[in-house]
PAVOSE-180541 format. One line per field, with one value per residue (C-alpha): residue number from 1; x, y, z. Coordinates in Angstrom, 1 decimal. Each point is the difference from the previous one (the first is absolute). Layout:
BEGIN
pos = NUM,...
x = X,...
y = Y,...
z = Z,...
***
This chain:
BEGIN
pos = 1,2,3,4,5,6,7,8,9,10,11,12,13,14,15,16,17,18,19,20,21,22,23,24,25,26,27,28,29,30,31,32,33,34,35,36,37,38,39,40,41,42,43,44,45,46,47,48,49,50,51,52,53,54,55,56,57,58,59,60,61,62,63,64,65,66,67,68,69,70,71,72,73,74,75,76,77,78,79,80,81,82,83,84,85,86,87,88,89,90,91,92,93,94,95,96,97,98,99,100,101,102,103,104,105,106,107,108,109,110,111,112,113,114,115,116,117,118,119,120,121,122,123,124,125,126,127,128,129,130,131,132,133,134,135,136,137,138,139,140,141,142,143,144,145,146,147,148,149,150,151,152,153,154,155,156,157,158,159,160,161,162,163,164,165,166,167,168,169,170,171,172,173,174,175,176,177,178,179,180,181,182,183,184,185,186,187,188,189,190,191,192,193,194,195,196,197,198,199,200,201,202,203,204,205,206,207,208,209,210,211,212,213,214,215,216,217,218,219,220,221,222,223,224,225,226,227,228,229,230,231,232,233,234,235,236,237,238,239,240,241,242,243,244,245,246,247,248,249,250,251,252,253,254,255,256,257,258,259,260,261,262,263,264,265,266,267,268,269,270,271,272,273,274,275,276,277,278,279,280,281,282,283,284,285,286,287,288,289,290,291,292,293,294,295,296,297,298,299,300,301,302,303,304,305,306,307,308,309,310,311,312,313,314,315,316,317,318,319,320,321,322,323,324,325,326,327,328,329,330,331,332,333,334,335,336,337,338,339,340,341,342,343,344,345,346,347,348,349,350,351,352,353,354,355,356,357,358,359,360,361,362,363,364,365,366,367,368,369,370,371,372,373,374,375,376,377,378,379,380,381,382,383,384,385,386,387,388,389,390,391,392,393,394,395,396,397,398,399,400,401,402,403,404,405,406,407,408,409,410,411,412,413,414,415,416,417,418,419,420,421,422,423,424,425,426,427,428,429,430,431,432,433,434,435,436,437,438,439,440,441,442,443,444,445,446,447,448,449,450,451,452,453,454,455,456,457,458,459,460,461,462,463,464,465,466,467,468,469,470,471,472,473,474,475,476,477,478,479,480,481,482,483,484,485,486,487,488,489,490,491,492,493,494,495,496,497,498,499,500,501,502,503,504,505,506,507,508,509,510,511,512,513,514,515,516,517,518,519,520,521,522,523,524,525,526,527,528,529,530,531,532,533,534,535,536,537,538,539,540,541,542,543,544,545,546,547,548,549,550,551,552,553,554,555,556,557,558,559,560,561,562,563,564,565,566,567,568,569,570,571,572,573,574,575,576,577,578,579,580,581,582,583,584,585,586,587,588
x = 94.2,0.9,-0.4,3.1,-0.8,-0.5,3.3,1.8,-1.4,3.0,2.5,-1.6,1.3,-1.7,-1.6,-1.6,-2.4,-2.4,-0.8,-3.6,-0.6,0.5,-2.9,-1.4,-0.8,-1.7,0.5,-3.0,-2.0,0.0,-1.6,2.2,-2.3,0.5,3.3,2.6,0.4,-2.4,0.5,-2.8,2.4,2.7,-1.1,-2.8,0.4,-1.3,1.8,3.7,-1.3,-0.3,3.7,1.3,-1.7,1.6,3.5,-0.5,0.5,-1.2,-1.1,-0.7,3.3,1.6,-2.3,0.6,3.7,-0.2,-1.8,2.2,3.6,2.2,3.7,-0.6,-1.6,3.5,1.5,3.1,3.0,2.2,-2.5,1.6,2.6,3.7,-0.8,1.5,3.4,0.0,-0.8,2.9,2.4,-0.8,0.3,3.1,1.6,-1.4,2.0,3.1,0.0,-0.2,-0.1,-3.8,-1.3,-3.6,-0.5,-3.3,-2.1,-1.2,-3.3,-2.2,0.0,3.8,0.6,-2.7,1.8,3.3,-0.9,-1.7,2.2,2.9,-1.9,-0.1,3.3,1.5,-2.1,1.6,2.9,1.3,1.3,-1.6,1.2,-2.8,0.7,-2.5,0.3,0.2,-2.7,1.2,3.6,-0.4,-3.8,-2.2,1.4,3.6,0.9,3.8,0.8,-1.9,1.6,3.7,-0.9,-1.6,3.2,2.6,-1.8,-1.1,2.2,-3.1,0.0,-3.7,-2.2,-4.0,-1.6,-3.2,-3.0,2.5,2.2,-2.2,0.9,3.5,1.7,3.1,0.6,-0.7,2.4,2.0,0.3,0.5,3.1,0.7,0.1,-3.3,-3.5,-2.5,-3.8,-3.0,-3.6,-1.8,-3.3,0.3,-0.7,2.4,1.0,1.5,3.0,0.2,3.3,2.2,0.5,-0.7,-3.5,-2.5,-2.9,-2.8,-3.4,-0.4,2.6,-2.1,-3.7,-0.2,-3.1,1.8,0.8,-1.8,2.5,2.4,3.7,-0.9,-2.2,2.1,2.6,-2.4,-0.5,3.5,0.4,-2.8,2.1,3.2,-1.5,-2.0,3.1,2.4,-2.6,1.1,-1.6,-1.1,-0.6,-3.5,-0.2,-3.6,1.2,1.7,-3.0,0.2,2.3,-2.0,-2.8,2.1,1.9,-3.3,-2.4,2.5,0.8,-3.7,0.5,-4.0,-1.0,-1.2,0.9,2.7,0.7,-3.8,1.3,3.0,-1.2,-2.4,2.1,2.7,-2.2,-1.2,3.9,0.8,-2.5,2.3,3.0,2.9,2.2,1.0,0.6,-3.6,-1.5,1.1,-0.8,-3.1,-0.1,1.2,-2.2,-3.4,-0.7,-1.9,-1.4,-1.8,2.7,-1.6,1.5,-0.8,2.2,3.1,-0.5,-0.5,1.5,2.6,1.4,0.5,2.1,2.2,0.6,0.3,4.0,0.5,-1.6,2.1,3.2,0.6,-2.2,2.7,-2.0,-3.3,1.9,1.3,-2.9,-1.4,2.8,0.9,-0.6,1.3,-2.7,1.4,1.5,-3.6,-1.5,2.9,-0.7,-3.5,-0.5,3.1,-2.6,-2.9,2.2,1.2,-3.3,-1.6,3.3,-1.0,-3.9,1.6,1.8,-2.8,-2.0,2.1,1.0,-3.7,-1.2,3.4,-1.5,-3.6,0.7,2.1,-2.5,-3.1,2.0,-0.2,-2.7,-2.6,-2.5,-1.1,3.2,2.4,-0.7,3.4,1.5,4.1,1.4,3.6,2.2,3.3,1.4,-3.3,0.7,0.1,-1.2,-3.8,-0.6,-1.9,-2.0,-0.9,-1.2,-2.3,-1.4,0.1,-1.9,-2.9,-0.6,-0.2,-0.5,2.9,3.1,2.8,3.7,2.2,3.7,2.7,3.2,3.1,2.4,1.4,-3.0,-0.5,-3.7,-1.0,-3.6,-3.5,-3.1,-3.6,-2.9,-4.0,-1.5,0.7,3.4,2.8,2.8,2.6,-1.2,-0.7,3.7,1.2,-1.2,1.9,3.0,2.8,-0.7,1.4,2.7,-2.1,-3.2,-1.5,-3.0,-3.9,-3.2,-1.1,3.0,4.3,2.5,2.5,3.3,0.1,2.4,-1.1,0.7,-2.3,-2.5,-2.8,0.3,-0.5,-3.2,-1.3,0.4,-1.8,-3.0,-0.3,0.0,-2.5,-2.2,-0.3,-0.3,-2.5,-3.6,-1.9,-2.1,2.9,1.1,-3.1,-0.1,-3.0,-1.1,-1.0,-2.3,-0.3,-3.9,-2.0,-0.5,-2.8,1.0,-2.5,2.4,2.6,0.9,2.8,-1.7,0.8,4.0,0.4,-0.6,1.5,3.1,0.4,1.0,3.4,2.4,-0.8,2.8,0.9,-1.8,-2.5,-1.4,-2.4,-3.8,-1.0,-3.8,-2.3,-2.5,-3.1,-1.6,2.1,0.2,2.4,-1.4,1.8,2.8,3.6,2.5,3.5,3.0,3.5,-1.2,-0.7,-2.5,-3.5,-1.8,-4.0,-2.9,-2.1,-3.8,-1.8,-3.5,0.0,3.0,3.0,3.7,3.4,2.3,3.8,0.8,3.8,1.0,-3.2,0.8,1.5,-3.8,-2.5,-3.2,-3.2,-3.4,-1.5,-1.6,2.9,1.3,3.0,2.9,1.3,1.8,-0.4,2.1,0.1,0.6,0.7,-1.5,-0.7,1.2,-2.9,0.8,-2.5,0.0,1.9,-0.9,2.9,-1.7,1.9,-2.0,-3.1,-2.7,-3.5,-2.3,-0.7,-0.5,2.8,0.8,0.6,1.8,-1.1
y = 64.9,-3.6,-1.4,-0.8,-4.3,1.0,1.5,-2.8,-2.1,1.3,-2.3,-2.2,-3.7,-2.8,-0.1,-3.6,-1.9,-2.3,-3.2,0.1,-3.6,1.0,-0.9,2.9,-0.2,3.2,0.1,-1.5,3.3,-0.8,2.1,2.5,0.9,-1.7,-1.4,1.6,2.9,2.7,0.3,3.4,2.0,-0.7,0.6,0.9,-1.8,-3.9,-0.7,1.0,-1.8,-2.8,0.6,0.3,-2.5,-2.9,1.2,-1.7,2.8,-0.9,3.3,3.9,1.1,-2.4,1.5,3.8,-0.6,-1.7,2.4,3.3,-2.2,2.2,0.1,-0.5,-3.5,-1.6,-2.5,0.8,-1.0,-1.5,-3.4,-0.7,-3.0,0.9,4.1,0.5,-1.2,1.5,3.2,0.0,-1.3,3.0,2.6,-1.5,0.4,3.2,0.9,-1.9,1.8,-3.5,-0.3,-1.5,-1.5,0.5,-2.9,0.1,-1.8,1.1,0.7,2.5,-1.6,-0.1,3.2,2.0,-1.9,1.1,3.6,-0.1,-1.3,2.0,3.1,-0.9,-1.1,3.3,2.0,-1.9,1.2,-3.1,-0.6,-3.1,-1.1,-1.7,-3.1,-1.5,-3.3,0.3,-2.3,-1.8,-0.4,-0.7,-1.5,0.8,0.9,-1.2,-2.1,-0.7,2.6,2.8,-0.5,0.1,3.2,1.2,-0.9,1.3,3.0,1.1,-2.2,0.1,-0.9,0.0,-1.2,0.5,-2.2,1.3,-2.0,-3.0,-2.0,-2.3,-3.1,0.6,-1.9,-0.6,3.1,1.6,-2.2,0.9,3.7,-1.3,-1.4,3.2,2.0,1.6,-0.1,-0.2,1.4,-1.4,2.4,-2.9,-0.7,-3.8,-3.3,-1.5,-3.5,-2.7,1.7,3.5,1.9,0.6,4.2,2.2,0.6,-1.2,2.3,-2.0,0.4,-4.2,-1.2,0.3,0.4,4.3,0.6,2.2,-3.0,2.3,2.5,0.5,1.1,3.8,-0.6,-2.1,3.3,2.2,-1.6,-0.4,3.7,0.6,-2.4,2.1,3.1,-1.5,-1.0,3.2,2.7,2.0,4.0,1.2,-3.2,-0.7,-3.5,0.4,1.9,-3.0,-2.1,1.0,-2.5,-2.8,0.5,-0.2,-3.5,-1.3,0.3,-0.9,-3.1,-1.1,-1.2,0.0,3.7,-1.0,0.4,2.6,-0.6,1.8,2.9,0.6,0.3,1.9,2.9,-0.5,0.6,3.5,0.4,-1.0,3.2,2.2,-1.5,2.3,-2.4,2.0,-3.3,-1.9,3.0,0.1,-3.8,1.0,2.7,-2.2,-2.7,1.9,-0.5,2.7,-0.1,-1.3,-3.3,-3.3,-3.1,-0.4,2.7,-1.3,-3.7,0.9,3.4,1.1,-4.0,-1.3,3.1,0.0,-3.6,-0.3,1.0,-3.0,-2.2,1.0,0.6,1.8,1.3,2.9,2.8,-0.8,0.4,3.4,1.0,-0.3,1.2,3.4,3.5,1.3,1.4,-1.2,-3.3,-0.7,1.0,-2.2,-2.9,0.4,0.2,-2.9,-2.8,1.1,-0.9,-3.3,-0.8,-0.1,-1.4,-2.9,-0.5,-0.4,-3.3,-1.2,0.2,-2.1,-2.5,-0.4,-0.7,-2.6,-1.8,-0.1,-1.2,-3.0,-0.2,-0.3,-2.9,-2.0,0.6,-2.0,1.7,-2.9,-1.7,2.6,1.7,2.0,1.8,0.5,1.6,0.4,1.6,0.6,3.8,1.0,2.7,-0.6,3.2,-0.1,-3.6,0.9,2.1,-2.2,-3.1,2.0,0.9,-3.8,-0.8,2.6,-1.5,-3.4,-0.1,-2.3,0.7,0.3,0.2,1.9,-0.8,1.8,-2.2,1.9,-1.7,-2.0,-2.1,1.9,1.1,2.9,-0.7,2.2,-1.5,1.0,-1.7,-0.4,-0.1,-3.5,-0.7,1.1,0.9,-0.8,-3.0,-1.2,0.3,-1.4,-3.4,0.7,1.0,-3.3,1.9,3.5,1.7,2.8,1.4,2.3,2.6,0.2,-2.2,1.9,0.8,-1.8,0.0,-2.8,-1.2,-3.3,-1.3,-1.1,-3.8,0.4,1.4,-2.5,-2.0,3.4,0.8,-3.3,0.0,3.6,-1.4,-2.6,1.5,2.6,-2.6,-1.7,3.4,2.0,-1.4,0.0,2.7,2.2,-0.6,1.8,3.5,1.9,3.4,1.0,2.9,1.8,1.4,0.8,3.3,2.5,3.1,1.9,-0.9,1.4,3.6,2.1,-1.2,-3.3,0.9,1.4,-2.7,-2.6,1.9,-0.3,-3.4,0.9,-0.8,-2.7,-2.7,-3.2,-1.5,2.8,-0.4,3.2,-1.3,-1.2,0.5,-1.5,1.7,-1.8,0.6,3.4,0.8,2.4,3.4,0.1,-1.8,0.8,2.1,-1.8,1.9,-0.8,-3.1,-2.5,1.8,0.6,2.8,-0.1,1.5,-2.4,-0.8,-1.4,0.7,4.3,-0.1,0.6,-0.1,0.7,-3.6,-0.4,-3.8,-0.1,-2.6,-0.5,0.2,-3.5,-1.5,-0.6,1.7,-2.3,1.1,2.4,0.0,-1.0,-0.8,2.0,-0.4,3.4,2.3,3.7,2.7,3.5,1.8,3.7,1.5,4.3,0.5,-2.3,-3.6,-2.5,-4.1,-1.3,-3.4,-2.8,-3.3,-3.0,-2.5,-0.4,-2.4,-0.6,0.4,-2.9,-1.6,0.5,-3.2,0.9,-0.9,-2.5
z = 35.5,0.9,3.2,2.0,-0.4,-3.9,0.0,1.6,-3.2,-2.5,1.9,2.3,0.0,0.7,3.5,0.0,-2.0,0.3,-2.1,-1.8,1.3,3.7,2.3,1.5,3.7,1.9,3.9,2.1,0.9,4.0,2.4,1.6,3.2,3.1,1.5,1.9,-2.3,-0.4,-3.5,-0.5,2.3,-1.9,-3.8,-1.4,-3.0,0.5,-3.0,1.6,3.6,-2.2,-1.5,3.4,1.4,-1.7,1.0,3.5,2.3,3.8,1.2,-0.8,1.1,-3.0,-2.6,0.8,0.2,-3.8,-1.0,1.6,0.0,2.3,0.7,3.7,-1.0,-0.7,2.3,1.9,-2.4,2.5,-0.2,-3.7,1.1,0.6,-0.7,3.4,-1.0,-3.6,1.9,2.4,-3.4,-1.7,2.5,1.1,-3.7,-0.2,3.5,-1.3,-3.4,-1.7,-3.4,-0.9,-3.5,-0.5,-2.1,-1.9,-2.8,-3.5,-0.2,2.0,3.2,0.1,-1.4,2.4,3.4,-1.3,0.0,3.2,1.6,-1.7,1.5,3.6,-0.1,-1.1,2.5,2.9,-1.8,-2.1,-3.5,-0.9,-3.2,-2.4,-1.7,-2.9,-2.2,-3.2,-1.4,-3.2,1.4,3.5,0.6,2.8,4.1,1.5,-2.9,-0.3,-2.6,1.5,3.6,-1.8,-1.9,3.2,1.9,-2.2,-0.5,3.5,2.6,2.4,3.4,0.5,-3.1,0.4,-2.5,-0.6,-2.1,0.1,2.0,1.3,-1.7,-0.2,2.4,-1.7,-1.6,3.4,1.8,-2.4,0.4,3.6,-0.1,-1.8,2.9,-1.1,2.7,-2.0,0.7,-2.3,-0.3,-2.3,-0.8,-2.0,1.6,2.0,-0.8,2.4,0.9,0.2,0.0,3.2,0.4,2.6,-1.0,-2.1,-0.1,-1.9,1.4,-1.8,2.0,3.5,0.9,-0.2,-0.8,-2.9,-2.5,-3.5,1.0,-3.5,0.5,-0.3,2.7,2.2,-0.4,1.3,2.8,0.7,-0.8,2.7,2.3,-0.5,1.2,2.9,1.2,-0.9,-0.9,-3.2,0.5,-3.3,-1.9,-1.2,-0.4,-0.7,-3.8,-1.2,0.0,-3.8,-0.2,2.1,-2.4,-2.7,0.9,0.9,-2.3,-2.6,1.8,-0.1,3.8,1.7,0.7,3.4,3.5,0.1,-3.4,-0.3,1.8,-1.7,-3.2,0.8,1.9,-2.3,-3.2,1.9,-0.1,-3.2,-1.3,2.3,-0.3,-0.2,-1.7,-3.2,-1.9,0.4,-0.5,-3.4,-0.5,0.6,-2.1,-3.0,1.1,0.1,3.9,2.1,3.2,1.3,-0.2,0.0,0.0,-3.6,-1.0,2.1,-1.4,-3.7,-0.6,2.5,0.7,-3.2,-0.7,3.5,-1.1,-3.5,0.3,2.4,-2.6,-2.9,1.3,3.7,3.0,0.2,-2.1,2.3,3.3,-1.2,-0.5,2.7,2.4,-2.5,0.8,-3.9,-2.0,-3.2,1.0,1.2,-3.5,-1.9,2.6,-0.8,-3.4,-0.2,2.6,-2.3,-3.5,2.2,0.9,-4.2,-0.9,2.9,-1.2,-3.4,1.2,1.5,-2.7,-1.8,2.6,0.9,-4.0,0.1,3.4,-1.5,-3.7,2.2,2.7,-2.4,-1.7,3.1,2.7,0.6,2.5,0.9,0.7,1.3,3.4,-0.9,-2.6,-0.6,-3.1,-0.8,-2.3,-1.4,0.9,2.0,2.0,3.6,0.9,-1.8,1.0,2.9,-1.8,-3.0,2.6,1.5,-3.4,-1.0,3.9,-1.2,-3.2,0.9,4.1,0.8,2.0,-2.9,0.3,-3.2,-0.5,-1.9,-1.0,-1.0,-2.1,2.9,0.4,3.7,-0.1,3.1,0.0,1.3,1.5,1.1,1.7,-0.1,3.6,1.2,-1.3,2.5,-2.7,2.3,1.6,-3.5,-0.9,3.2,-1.3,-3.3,1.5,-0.8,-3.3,0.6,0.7,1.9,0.9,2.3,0.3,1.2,0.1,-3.6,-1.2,-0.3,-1.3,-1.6,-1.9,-1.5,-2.6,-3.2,0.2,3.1,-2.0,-0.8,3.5,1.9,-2.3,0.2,3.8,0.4,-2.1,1.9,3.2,-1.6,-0.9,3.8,1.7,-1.8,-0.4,-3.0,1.6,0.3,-3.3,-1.2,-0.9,1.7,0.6,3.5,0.3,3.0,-0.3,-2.4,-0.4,-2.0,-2.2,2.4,3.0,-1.6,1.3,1.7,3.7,-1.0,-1.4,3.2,1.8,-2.7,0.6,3.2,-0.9,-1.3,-0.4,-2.3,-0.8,1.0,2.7,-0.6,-3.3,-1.2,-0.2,-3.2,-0.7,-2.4,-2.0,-1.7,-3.3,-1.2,-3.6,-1.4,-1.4,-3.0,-1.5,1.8,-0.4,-0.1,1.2,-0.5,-2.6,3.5,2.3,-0.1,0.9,1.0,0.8,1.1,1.3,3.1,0.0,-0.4,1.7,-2.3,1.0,-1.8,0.4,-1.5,-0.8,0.1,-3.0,-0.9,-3.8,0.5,1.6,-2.5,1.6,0.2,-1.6,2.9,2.7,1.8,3.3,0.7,3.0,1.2,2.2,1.1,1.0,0.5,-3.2,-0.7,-2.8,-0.6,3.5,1.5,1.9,-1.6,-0.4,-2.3,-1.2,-1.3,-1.8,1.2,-2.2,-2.2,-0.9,-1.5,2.9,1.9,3.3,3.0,1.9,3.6,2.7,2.7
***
């Protein structure tokens, strides 16, 4: 019988991989006794004090509620900016029997707010009626042809942008003069001027103490807001955290703060959920509780999102929001077909970008990488830059052109390189652009090609150091085969959620050799048994075909989990990287 992190092997994509000539640096081993927190009450594991730790908390109280997140923790939702008047907008055109637009965005973020808020709506007894762009045709948020479809379709007189809006001043001013009010629920960076409408409820656009919030979030707590001010008997707003965790992890905001204790409620609901339509995603998608965050960001997301990519959002938002058995099956097995056909287009835009790339870069020269192409589509871009950033640590930006010459472009970031405030010194050069620190979006026009890319390597090259430019492993602690054990996991997963802004520990093993030669699965992962000492352990190397394996002993990089295997919960191992055995350099 295969263990349930051997099972995953048969389609698991590529999680992230690490370059063989990346330094590796292991975490000073400090002292964890003394100080204002009294570390041996807390865990008994110095290893996890050690963890915990270096995430800064002040005081005991901080530490026990990271470690047991609760609902009660969250901040009152009125303290987002301008809630208070999109609260008393929607109640009134709920009251007034308006008609209201739920206007949403294409990928899981967009597609989870829409349904959440679809659901509130209609328990306070509206008829919202749910509006998304359609990618290739329209672009991204209020652009001009998805606001006339909108209008012409709909007639609304009360539009709630949700994951957009922010930088769409005219369009917004636009729908003004209209005759239609306009509310946005957005999540991007604001620029210079933000749009004039009743409300803009952006947690970036005022100090909050919310700003990691993503749009699905930012709904909840308007949802929360809405019943604080009219309560709603009989609906559980704690159920549709499904969808928080959902539009959150797939967003890849920082799992911290609340963000922390939504996932990590909303993943308990996510195993109970009683929406007919993810539970048959799941099914199709080889998830079982318990959920982890893994399982959202590389099984469940890319599937909710891979219609958006392709063509519309429409098949994901049914999903979610159906209560027919069979529609959910067809809708299912339909996002799952989407989602291959999507990793197929990928594959081939990505071995297009790196046949131009490796043509051209110069590590030493270029702190920034930007590929472009004729007919790329728009919708995998993202996806293929944050492949290119693994492979060669530098912020990279992929274009599509269609046979215009207009070119919709994705970017993504290394840690020192805000993506946005990098374009907003290229901007003479584009027609638009938008998004977060890590991650934007663009449009330029062909003729405006080679000054735009020539401007983002430049700016590249002033803002990151050459340190930063540097690919390096960061280990958390070293830690021994014989500390290894279901104590440990216990503790280890108390920890979770793991994600942005949380990363999962990576430990570092010395002098392991493997038992036997591997056994590959699937033709790309590896499969060991392995050796410290007497102390054996089974490991899974996810596309470890691809890594040439030094002569042993080695040194290897690795993460645990919980596993299940015969009905018993024991360690799982997962090899990040591998070398000879050698000395560790460590941090200062």
């Amino acid at each position: 019988m295969q263990s349930r992190v051997e099972d995953k092997l048969v389609d698991a994509e590529p999680r992230r991989s690490f370059a063989r000539q990346s330094r590796w640096i292991l975490a000073s081993r400090e002292e964890v006794n003394g100080g204002a927190i009294a570390w041996s009450e807390i865990c008994d594991s110095e290893c996890i004090a050690r963890l915990l730790s270096r995430k800064g908390f002040r005081c005991s109280e901080e530490v026990e509620n990271f470690l047991r997140p609760r609902l009660s923790s969250l901040s009152d939702p009125f303290l987002l900016p301008q809630i208070r008047a999109a609260v008393s907008r929607i109640l009134a055109a709920l009251d007034r029997r308006e008609r209201i637009v739920l206007f949403g965005d294409y990928d899981v973020d967009g597609v989870t707010s829409l349904a959440l808020l679809d659901e509130i709506l209609r328990a306070y007894g509206g008829a919202p009626e749910l509006f998304l762009p359609l990618r290739m045709e329209e672009g991204y948020g209020l652009s001009r042809e998805s606001i006339e479809r909108c209008l012409e379709k709909h007639r609304p007189q009360l539009l709630i942008a949700v994951d957009c809006g922010t930088s769409s001043v005219a369009e917004v001013a636009d729908l003004n003069k209209r005759g239609v009010d306009v509310i946005i629920l957005d999540h991007h960076e604001p620029k210079s001027e933000v749009p004039d409408c009743v409300a803009i409820v952006n947690p970036k656009t005022a100090p909050c103490g919310t700003e990691y919030l993503c749009s699905v979030g930012i709904v909840f707590k308007v949802c929360h807001a809405l019943l604080k001010t009219r309560p709603l008997p009989g609906f559980d707003l704690k159920s549709k955290l499904d969808l928080v965790a959902l539009g959150t992890v797939a967003d890849i905001v920082p799992l911290a703060g609340e963000n922390r204790v939504l996932v990590q409620r909303g993943s308990l609901e996510i195993a109970r959920t009683s929406r007919i339509g993810l539970r048959r995603l799941m099914q199709i998608a080889g998830v079982h509780p318990p959920i982890l965050p893994d399982d959202i960001g590389y099984r469940l997301g890319p599937r909710l999102n891979a219609a958006g990519r392709l063509s519309t959002a429409e098949k994901s938002l049914r999903l979610l929001l159906t209560h027919d058995e069979s529609e959910a099956t067809a809708l299912a097995a339909e996002l799952d077909q989407n989602n291959r056909e999507r990793q197929d287009v990928e594959h081939q835009i990505f071995d297009a970008a790196i046949e131009q790339i490796e043509a051209h870069f110069d590590a030493a020269r270029d702190a920034a990488i930007i590929a472009a192409g004729r007919a790329w589509h728009p919708g995998v871009l993202g996806i293929v830059a944050s492949r290119i950033v693994r492979k060669y640590h530098r912020p990279a930006i992929v274009i599509g052109f269609d046979e215009n010459g207009i070119g919709k472009g994705s970017g993504r970031s290394i840690e020192g390189l805000n993506m946005v405030a990098a374009l907003t010194h290229c901007a003479n050069s584009l027609d638009k652009y938008g998004g977060h620190e890590m991650a934007a979006g663009l449009a330029v026009r062909e003729e405006n090609f080679h000054r735009f890319a020539e401007a983002f390597r430049t700016i590249a090259r002033e803002l990151l150091s050459e340190e930063a430019l540097q690919p390096s492993l960061r280990l958390d602690e070293e830690l021994a085969f014989t500390d290894i054990n279901v104590e440990f996991l216990r503790w280890h997963e108390m920890l979770q959620p793991f994600g942005n802004g949380n990363p999962q520990p990576l430990f570092f093993a010395r002098e392991i050799e493997p038992v036997a030669p591997p056994r590959i699965v699937n033709d790309k992962h590896l499969v060991f048994r392995l050796r410290q000492g007497d102390r054996h352990r089974r490991a899974v190397y996810f596309e470890g075909v691809a890594n040439q394996l030094p002569r042993a002993p080695w040194d290897i990089a690795f993460r645990i989990r919980a596993d299940e295997y015969g009905g018993e919960t024991l360690v799982s191992m997962q090899i990040e990287a591998v070398r000879a055995a050698e000395r560790c350099d460590c941090d200062q």
